[in-house]
N, C-alpha and C positions, 0 to 999 in steps of 0.2 A: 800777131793777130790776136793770141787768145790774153795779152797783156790790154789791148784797147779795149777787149770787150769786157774785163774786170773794172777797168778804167769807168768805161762807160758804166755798167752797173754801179758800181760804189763811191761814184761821186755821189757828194752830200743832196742833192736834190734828184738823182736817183734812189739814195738808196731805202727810204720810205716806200718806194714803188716795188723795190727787192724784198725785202721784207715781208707786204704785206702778200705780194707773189708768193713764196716762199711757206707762208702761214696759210694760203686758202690751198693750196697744192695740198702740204700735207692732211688740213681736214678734209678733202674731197677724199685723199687716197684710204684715210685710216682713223677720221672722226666723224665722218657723217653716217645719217643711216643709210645711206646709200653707198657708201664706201666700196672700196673694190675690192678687199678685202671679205665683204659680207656676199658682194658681188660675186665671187669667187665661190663661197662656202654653197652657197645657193644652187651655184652651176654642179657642185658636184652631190649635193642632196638631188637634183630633177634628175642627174644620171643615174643614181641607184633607183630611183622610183619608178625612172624606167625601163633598169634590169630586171627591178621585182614586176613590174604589169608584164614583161616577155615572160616572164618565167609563169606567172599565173593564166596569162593565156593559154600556154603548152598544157596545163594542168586540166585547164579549162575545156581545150580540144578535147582530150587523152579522157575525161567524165564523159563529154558529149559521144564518142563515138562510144565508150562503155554502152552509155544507155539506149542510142541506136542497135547496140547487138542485143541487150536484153529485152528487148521489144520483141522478140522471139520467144517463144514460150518454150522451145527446146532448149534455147541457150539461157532462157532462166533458170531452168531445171538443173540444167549444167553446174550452173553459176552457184544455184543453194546448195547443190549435192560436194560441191569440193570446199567450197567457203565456209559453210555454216553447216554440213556434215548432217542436211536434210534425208529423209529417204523414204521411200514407199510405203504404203501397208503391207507389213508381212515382209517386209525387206528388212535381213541384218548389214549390220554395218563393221566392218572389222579393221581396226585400223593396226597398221603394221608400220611399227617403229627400230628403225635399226639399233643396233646399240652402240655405234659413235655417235648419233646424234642425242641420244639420252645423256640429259646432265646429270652430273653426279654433285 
């Protein structure tokens, strides 16, 4: 069986039709711009871009609800007093540093 079917391909007035088979196969797989190859590279750049847009959305959430809780003027106060070491008038501020956590 697989004797006839070589037969048949590689007779002389096949095998110009083999050939030319043979040459547009492989530019479609690996010389065109459309290749499958490029085809391929494509599929897995849209999958990273759209690991990175989940992961910016979570980012994105995680600011949104921040700025929903600082919409409170308590939890702003909150928020300067431990971040940015804000404080009252006539209020000291003492910060207290262990000494493992001091680099040497």
């Amino acid at each position: 069986m697989l004797q006839k079917i070589f037969r048949f391909f590689f007779k002389k007035s096949h095998l110009t039709y083999t050939l030319l088979g043979m040459v547009f196969l492989i530019w479609i797989i690996f010389l065109d711009t459309h290749s499958l190859l490029i085809h391929n590279e494509l599929n897995q750049e849209i999958k990273e871009l759209n690991a990175q847009k989940k992961q910016l959305q979570k980012e994105i959430d995680k600011d949104s609800t921040a700025i929903e809780q600082l919409q409170n003027l308590d939890s702003l106060e909150k928020f300067a007093r431990e971040n940015y070491l804000h404080k009252k008038e006539g209020e000291k501020i003492y910060l207290i540093e262990f000494k493992d956590s001091i680099s040497e």
